[in-house]
C-alpha positions as CSV (number, residue, x, y, z in Angstrom):
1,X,15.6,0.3,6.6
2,X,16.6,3.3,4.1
3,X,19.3,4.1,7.6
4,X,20.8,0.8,7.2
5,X,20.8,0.3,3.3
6,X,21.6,3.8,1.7
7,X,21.3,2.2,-1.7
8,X,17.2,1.8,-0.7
9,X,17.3,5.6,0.0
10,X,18.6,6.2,-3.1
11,X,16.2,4.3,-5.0
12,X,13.2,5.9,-3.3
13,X,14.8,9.0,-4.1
14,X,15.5,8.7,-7.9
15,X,11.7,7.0,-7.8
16,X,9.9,9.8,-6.2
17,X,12.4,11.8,-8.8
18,X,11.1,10.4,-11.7
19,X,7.8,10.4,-11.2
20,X,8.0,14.7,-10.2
21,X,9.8,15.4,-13.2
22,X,8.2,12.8,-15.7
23,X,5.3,11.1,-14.6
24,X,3.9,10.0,-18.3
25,X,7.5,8.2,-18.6
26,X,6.9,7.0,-15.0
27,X,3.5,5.3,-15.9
28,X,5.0,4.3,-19.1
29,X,7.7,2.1,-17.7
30,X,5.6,0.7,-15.0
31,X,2.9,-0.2,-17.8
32,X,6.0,-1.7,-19.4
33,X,7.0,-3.6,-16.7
34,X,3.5,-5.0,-15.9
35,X,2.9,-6.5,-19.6
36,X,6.4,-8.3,-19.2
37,X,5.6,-10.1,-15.7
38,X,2.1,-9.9,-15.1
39,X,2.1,-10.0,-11.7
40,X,-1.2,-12.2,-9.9
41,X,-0.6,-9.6,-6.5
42,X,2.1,-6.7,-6.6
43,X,3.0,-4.3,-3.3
44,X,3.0,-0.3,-4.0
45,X,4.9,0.9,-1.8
46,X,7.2,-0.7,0.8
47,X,8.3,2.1,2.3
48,X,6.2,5.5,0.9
49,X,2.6,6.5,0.1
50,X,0.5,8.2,-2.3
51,X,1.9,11.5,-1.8
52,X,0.1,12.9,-3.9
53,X,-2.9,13.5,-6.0
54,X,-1.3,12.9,-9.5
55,X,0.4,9.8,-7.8
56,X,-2.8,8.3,-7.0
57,X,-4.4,8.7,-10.2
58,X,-1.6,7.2,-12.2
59,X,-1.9,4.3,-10.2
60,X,-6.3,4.1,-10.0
61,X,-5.4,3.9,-14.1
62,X,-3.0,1.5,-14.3
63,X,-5.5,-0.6,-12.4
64,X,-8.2,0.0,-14.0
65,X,-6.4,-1.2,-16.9
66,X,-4.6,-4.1,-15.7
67,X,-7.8,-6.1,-13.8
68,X,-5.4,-9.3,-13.5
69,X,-3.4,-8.0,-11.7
70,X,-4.4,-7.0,-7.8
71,X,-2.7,-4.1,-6.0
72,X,-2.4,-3.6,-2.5
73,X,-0.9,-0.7,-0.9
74,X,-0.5,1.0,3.2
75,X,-1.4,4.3,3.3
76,X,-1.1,6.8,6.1
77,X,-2.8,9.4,4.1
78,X,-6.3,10.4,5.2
79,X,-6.9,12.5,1.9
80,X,-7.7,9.1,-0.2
81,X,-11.1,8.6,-1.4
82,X,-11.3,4.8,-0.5
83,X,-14.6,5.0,-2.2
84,X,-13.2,5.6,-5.8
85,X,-10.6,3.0,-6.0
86,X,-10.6,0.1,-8.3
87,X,-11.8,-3.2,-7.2
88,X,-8.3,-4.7,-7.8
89,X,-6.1,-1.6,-5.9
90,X,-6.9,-2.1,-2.4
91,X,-5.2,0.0,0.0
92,X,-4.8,-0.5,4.0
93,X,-5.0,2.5,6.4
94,X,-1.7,2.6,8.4
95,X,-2.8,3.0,12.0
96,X,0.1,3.2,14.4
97,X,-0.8,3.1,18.6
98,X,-1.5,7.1,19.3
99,X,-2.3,7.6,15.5
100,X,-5.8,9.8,15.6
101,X,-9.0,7.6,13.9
102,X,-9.4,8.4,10.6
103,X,-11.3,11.0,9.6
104,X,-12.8,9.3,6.3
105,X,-15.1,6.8,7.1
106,X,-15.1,4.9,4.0
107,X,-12.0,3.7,5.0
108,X,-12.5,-0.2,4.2
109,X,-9.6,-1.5,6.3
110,X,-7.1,-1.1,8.7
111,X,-3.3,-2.5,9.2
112,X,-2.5,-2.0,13.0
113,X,1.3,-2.0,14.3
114,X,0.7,-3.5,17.7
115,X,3.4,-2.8,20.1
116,X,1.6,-4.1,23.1
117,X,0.1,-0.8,23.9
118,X,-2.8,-0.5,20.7
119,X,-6.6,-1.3,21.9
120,X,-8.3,-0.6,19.6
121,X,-8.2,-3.3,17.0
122,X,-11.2,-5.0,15.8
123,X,-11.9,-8.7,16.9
124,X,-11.5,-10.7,13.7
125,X,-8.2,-9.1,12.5
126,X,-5.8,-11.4,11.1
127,X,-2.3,-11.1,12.5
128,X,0.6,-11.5,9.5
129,X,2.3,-14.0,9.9
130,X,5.2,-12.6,7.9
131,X,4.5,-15.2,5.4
132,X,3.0,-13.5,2.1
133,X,2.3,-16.7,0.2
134,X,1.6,-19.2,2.9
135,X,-1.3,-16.7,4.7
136,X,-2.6,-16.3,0.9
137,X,-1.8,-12.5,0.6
138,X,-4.7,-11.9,3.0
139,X,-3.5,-8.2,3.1
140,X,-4.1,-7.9,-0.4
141,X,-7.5,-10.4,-0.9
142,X,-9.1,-10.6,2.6
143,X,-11.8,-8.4,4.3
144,X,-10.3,-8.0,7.8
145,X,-8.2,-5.6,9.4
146,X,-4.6,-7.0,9.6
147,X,-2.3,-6.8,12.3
148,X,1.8,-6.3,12.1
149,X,3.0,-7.0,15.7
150,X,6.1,-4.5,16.4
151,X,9.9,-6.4,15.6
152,X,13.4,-4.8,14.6
C-alpha cells in the first residue's frame, strides 16, 4: 500500500516521527482525539506494530484509561507480554505461512494469512469476511483465531 500511495508513507513516517521525538505530546493528542469521538472499537495500526517498548506502554495506558473504548491491534512482535494487556486492547499475532510458532505461549490468538499453502490453523477460526461491521468486529471481540485469505 505505502508503494502505491506515497502520501500513507509519509504519514507513517511523520507518526513514527512524533512519537520518537515527543511521545508525551503523542499520547496527548491521541488522548485528545479519543474524548472528541469515543470510538466503540478503534484499529492501532494498519500497517506497523509496537515497535517498541515505550510504544506499548503508552498505548496499555491509554487503555487502561479509556475502558469504553476496545482496541484491537496485529502484532508480529514476539517480545509482547499478552499476559499484561488490558482487557479492552486486544492484540492478534501475525502469523504468515513459513512464519516460526511463537515463542510466547500466552499468546491468546492468532490472525493467519492463508495463501493456500498455511496448515496449521486451528479448526474454529473465523475467516474475515472483509466486512468489519457486518462480521461484528470479531477480530476485535471474538475468542477465535481469524483468518485473512491472501488478495492484491
Amino acid at each position: 500500500m505505502i508503494e502505491l500511495c506515497p502520501s500513507v508513507g509519509d504519514a507513517y513516517e511523520h507518526n513514527l516521527w512524533m512519537f520518537e521525538t515527543h511521545p508525551v505530546l503523542t499520547e496527548l493528542l491521541i488522548r485528545k482525539f479519543l474524548s472528541g469521538a469515543m470510538p466503540r472499537v478503534m484499529r492501532l495500526h494498519v500497517a506497523g506494530d509496537f515497535y517498541c517498548g515505550e510504544y506499548l506502554d503508552m498505548w496499555r495506558r491509554i487503555a487502561r484509561d479509556t475502558p469504553e473504548t476496545t482496541f484491537y491491534s496485529y502484532s508480529k512482535m514476539d517480545r509482547i507480554d499478552h499476559a499484561s494487556l488490558p482487557d479492552n486492547l486486544r492484540v492478534l499475532r501475525s502469523m504468515w505461512p513459513g512464519m516460526p510458532a511463537p515463542r510466547q505461549k500466552h499468546v491468546k490468538r492468532n490472525c493467519w494469512m492463508q495463501d493456500g499453502n498455511e496448515t496449521r490453523i486451528a479448526d474454529g477460526a473465523e475467516t474475515c469476511i472483509g466486512d468489519c461491521p457486518r462480521c461484528g468486529f470479531k477480530c476485535a471481540f471474538g475468542t477465535t483465531d481469524i483468518v485473512i485469505n491472501y488478495h492484491r
